[in-house]
N, C-alpha and C positions, 0 to 999 in steps of 0.2 A: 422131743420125741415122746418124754413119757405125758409129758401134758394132753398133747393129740392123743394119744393110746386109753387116758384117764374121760378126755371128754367123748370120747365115740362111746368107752364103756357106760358112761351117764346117759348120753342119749337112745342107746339102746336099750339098757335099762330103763327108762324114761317110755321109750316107745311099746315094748313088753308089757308096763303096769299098765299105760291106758290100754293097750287092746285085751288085758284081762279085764277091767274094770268097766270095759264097754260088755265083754261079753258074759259078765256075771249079772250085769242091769239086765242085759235082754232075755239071761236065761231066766234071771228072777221075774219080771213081767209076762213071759210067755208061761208061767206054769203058775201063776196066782188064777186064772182063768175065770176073772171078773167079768162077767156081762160088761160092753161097751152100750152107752146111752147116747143120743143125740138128739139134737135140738131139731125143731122140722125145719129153719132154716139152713143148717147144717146138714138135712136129707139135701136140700132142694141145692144147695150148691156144689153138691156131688154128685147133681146130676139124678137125683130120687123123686118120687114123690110121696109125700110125707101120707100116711094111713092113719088116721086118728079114730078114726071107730077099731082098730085092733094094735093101734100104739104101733107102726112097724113102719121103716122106709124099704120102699118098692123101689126096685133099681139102684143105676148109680154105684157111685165108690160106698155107701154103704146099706148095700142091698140085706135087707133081713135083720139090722141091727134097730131097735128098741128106740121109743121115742120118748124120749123124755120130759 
């Protein structure tokens, strides 16, 4: 009994640190607020098309983000 009682507490413990450690990664990425760059292949597979006279993908999954 105290075995099951010691490993639930591990695995629950266990489960608590990664969902902090997931949501301290995403809170630290979302507020560094680096420009994302992309490749024009990378426009065009999301659906863009790449704008090279003003560096910029048009459409797509990354519509407005910078071409690198």
């Amino acid at each position: 009994m105290r075995i099951r009682r010691s490993l639930a507490a591990v695995a629950a413990t266990a489960a608590l640190a990664g969902l902090g450690l997931s949501g301290a990664a995403t809170a630290t990425a979302a507020t560094h607020g680096a420009p994302s760059y992309v490749t024009p292949s990378e426009c065009k597979q999301g659906g863009g098309t790449a704008d090279l006279t003003a560096n910029v993908c048009k459409g797509g999954t990354h519509d407005g983000e910078q071409i690198d």
